[in-house]
C-alpha positions in Angstrom: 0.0 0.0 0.0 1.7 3.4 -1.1 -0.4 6.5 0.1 0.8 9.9 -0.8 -0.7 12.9 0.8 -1.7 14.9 -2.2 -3.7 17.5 0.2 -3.3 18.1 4.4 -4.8 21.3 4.5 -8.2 23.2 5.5 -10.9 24.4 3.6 -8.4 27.8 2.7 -4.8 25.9 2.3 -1.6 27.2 3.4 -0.3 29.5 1.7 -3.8 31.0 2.0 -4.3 33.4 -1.3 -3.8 37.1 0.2 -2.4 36.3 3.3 0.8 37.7 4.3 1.0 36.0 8.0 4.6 34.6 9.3 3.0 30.7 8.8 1.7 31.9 5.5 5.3 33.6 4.5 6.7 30.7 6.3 5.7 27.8 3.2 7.0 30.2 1.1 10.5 30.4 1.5 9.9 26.2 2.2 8.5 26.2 -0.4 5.8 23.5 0.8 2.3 23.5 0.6 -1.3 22.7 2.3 -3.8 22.8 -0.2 -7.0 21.5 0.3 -7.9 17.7 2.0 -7.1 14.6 -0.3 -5.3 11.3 -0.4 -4.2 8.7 -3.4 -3.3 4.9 -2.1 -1.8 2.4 -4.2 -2.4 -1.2 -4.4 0.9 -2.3 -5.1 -0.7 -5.9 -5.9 -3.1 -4.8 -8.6 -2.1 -1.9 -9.6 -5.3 0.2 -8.9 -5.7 3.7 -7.3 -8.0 4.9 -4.8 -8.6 8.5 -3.8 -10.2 9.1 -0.4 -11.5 12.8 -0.8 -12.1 14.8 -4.1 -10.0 18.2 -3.6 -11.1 21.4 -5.7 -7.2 21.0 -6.2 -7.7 18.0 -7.8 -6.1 18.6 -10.8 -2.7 20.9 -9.8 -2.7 17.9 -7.0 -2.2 15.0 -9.8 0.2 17.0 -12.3 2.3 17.9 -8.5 2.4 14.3 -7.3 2.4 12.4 -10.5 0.3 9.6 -9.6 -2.0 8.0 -11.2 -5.5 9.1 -11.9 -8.2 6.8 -9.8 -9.8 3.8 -10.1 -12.1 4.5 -7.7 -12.8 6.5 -4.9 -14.3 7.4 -1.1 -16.0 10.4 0.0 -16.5 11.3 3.5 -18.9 13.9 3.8 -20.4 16.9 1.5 -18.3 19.7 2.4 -16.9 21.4 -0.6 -13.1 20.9 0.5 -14.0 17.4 0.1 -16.3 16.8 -2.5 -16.3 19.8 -5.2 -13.1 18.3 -6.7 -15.4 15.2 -7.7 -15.9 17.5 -11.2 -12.8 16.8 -12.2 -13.2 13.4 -13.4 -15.0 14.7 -16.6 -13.2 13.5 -19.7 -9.9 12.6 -17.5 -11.4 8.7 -16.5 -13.5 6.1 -18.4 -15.3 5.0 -15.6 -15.4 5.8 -11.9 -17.0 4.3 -9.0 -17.1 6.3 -6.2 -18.3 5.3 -2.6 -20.0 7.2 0.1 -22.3 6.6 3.3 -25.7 5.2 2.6 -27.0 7.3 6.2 -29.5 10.1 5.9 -28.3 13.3 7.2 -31.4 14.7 9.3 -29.9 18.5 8.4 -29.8 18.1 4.7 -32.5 15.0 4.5 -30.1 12.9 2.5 -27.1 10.5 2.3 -23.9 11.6 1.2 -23.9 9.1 -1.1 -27.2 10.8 -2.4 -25.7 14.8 -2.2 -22.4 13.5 -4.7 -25.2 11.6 -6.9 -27.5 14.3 -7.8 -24.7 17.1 -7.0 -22.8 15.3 -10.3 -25.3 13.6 -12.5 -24.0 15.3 -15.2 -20.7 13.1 -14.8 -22.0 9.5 -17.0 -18.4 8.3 -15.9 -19.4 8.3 -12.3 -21.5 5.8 -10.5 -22.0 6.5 -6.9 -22.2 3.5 -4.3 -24.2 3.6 -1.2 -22.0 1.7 1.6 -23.4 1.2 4.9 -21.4 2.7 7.9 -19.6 0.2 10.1 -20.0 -2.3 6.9 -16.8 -3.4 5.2 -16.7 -2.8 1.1 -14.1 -3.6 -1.6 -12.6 -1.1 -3.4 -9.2 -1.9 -5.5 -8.4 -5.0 -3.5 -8.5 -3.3 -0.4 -11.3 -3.4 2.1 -12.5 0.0 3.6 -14.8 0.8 6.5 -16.6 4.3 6.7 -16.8 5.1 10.7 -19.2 8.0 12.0 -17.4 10.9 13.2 -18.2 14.1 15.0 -18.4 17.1 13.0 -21.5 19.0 13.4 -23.9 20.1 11.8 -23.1 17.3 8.9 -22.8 13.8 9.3 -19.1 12.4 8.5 -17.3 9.6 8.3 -13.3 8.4 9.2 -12.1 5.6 7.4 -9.9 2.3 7.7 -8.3 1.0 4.9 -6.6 -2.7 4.7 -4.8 -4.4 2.3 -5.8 -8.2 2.6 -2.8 -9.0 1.1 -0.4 -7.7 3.3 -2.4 -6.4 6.6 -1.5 -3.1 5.7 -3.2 -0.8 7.6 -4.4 3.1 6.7 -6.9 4.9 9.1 -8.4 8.0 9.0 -10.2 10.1 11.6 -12.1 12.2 8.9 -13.2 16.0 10.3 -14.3 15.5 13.5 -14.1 16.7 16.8 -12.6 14.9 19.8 -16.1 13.6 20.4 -15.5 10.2 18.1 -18.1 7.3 19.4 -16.2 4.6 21.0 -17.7 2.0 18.3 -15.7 3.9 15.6 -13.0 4.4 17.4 -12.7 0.4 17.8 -12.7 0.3 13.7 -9.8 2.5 13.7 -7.5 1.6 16.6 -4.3 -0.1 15.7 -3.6 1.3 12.3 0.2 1.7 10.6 -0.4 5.3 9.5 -3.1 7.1 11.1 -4.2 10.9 9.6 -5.8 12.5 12.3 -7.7 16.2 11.9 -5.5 18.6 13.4 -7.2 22.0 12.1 -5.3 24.4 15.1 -3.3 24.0 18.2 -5.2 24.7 21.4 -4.3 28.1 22.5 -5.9 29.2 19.2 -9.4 28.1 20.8 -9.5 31.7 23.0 -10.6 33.1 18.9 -13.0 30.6 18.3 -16.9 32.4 19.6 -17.5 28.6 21.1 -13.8 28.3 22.3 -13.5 24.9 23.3 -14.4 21.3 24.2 -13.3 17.7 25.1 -10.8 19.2 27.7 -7.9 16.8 29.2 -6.8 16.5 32.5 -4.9 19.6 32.2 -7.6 21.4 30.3 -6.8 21.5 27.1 -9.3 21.6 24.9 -9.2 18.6 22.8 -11.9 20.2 20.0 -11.8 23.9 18.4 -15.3 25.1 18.8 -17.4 22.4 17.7 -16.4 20.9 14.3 -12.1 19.5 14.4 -9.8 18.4 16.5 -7.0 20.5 18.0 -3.6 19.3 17.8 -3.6 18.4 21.5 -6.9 16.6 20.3 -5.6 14.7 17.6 -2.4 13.5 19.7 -4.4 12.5 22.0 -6.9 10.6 19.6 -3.6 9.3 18.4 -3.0 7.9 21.5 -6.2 6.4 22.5 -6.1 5.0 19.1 -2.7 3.3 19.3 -1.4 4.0 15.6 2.0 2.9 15.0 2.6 6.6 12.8 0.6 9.4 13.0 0.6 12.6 10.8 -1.6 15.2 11.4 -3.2 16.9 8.8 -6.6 19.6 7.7 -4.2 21.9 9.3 -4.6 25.9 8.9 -2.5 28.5 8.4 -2.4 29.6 11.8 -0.3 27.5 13.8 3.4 29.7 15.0 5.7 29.6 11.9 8.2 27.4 14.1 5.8 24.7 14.5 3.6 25.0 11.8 5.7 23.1 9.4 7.4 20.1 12.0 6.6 16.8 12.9 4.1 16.0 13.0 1.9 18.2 11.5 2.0 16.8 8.0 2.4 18.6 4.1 1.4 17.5 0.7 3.4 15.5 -0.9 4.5 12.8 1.6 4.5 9.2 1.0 4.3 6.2 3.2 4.9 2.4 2.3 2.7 0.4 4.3 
């Protein structure tokens, strides 16, 4: 299983366009970037590709990494960070099949399997698959579990990822707060690489109107308002979750410039054999 981190940022990236911020100037003289959530795996055994997330930097993501287009994909919820880059699959694949939770969201009154449907009918090269939370599907030889989440007001979904082959394991905590339910948390534990939502260290909850949630022992707060973990959070997650690597990543632009950019906060473009 090779995955390659083609996007560990937020819904505005870092570099965010117009900002002149430290963090901000920071990537540029790295020159590394954030841009918005996505991730390509490999199966090394039959040569497929799977992308878990459709980026609206879909296509500067592919010509970056140089990886191959998908076979297939996973989409965890509707936001547009996540989804919107679904368009892109016009006239660059033959056929796409494209899996997504089968639950009804009681905000939006359907599935997010049902939102990418109708949202892309247009795309005849694109069949969406309901899969059933906590149900294991197939997807280029690997078997994938979609886990509810925490990340109100929208339903979402973490992943974990095997390769039967190998026992390769890839885990996801999706956006969510601290607040995962422990039955998800039992799909994910134990994973070789787990990418776990970061979106701010936790002194920057004081600037959040809800400030914080899911405090330690300490109290830290584990969740930035309502919606992501904070890095404290998603170590912590980490933790609970016993992942052998962990890399944290839907991370903004405003950790400190000296952290912002070091382990373990992750950027695109890294790659992990598993």
């Amino acid at each position: 299983m090779e995955v390659t981190l083609l996007g560990t940022g937020d819904t505005i990236g870092t570099p965010a366009p117009g900002c002149d911020c430290e963090t901000c100037e920071r990537a540029k003289e790295l020159g590394v970037e954030r841009t918005r959530f996505s991730v390509h795996v490999r199966n090394e055994f039959t040569g497929e590709s799977l992308l878990i997330d459709f980026s609206p930097d879909f296509r500067q993501q592919f010509l970056d990494s140089g990886v191959a287009l998908p076979d297939a994909g996973i989409v965890t919820h509707v936001h547009f960070d996540h989804l919107d880059g679904l368009g892109n699959a016009y006239r660059l694949v033959r056929d796409l099949p494209v899996h997504a939770a089968s639950e009804t969201d009681p905000v939006t009154g359907k599935s997010v399997a049902e939102t990418a449907r109708e949202r892309y009918d247009y795309l005849d090269t694109v069949t969406v698959h309901d899969a059933d939370p906590l149900e294991q599907i197939e997807t280029c030889g690997f078997e994938a579990t979609l886990v509810p989440v925490d990340h109100p007001p929208l339903v979402c979904y973490g992943l974990r990822l095997e390769d039967p082959e190998t026992g390769a394991t890839l885990a996801l905590t999706g956006d969510t707060s601290f607040g995962i339910p422990e039955r998800s948390r039992d799909v994910l534990r134990g994973a070789d690489l787990l990418l776990a939502d970061a979106i701010v260290p936790a002194s920057y909850c004081q600037y959040h109107p809800k400030g914080g949630d899911h405090h330690d022992a300490e109290g830290v707060p584990r969740t930035f308002g309502t919606k992501h973990m904070t890095r404290t959070g998603a170590l912590s997650m980490a933790e609970a979750l016993d992942a052998e690597t962990v890399r944290l990543v839907h991370c903004s632009h405003n950790f400190e410039p000296d952290e912002a950019f070091e382990d373990p906060l992750a950027v695109d473009g890294e790659r992990f054999e598993l």
